[in-house]
C-alpha positions as a LaTeX table, in Angstrom:
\begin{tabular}{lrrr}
\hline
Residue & $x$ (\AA) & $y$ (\AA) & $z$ (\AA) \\
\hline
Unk1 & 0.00 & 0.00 & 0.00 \\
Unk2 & 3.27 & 2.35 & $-0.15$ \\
Unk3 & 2.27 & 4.92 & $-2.75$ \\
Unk4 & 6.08 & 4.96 & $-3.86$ \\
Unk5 & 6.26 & 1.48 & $-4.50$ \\
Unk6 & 2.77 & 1.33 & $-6.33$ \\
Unk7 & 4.34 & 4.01 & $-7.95$ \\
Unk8 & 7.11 & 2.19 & $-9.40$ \\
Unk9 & 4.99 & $-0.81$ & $-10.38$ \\
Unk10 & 3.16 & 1.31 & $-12.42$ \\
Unk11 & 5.88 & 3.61 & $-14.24$ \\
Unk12 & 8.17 & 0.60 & $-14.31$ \\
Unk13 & 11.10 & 2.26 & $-12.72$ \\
Unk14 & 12.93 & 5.37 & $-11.65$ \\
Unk15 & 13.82 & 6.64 & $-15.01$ \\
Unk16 & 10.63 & 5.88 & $-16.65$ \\
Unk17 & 9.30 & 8.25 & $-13.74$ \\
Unk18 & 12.36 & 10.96 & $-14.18$ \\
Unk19 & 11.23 & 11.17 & $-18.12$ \\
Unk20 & 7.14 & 11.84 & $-17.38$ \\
Unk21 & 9.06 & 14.14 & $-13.88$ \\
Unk22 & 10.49 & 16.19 & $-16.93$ \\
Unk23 & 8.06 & 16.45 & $-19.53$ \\
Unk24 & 5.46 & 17.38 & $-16.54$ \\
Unk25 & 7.34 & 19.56 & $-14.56$ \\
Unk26 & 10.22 & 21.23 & $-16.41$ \\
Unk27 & 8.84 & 21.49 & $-19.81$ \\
Unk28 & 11.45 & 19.08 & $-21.92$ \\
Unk29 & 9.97 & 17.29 & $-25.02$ \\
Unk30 & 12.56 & 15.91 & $-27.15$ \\
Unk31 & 15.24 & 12.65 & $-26.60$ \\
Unk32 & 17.86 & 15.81 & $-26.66$ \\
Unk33 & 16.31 & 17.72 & $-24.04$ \\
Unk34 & 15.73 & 14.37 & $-21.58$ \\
Unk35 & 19.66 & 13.34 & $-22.68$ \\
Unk36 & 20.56 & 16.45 & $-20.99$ \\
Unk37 & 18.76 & 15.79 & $-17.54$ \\
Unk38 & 21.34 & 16.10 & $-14.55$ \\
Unk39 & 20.48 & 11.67 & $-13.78$ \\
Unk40 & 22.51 & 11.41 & $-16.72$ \\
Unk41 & 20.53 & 8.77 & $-18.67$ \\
Unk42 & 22.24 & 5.99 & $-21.04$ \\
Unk43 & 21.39 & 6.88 & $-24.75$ \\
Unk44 & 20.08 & 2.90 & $-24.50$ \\
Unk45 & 18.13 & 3.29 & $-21.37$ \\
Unk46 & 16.53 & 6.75 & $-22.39$ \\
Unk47 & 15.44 & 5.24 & $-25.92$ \\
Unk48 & 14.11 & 1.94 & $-24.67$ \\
Unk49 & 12.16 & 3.98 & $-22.10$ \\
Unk50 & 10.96 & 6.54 & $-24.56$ \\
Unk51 & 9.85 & 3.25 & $-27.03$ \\
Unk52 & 7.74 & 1.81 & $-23.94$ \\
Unk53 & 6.18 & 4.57 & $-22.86$ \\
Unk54 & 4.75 & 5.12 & $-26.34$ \\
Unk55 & 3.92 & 1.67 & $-26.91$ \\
Unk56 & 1.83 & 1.92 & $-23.85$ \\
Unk57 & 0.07 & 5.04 & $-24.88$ \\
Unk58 & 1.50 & 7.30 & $-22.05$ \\
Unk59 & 3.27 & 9.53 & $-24.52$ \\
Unk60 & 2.82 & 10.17 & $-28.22$ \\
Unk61 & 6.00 & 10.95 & $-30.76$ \\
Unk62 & 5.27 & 13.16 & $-33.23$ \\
Unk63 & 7.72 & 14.95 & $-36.19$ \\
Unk64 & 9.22 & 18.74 & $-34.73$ \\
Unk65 & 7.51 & 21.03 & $-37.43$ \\
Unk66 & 11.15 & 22.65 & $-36.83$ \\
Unk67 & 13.14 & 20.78 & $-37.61$ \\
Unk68 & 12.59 & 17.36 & $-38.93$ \\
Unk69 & 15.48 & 15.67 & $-37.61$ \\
Unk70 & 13.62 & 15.87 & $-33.96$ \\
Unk71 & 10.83 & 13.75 & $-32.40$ \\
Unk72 & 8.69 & 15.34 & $-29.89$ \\
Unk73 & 6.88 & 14.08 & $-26.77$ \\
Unk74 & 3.85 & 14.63 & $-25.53$ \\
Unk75 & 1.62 & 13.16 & $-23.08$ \\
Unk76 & $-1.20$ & 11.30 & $-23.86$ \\
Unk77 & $-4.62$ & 11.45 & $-22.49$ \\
Unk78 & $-3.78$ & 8.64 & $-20.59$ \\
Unk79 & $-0.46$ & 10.12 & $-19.62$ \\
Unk80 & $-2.22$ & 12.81 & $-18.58$ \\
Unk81 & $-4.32$ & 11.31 & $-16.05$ \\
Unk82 & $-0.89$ & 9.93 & $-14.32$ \\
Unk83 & $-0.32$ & 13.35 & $-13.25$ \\
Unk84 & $-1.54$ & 13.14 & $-9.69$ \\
Unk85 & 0.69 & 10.37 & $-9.61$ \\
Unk86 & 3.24 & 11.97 & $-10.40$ \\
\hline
\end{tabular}
């Protein structure tokens, strides 16, 4: 019943929770940005991560009108309703 532990069952694990931390809370929305977080993420980790959390339907990857050569992240309504999780 430990809200930090159900937490983790549900997010998977600490950096799956750092990446939806940083997309909620400080604004980042592309693998650059979340590369660039102080936990220092593996390029590995933070890709496999990024791949689950879409495949789940927590976030959605979409082309940067921008600049093509960037993916952006954005939370699903699903992902959205993790917030008070969070």
């Amino acid at each position: 019943h430990c809200p930090v532990n159900f937490g983790l069952e549900v997010f998977g694990d600490k950096w799956t929770l750092l990446i939806l931390r940083d997309i909620v809370f400080r604004g980042k929305k592309s693998y650059g940005e979340f590369l660039k977080s102080e936990e220092g993420f593996a390029t590995n980790l933070l890709a496999s991560r990024l791949e689950m959390l879409t495949n789940e339907e927590i976030l959605e990857k979409s082309e940067n009108q921008d600049d093509a050569r960037t993916d952006i992240y954005r939370l699903t309504p699903k992902g959205l309703d993790l917030i008070p999780i969070i």
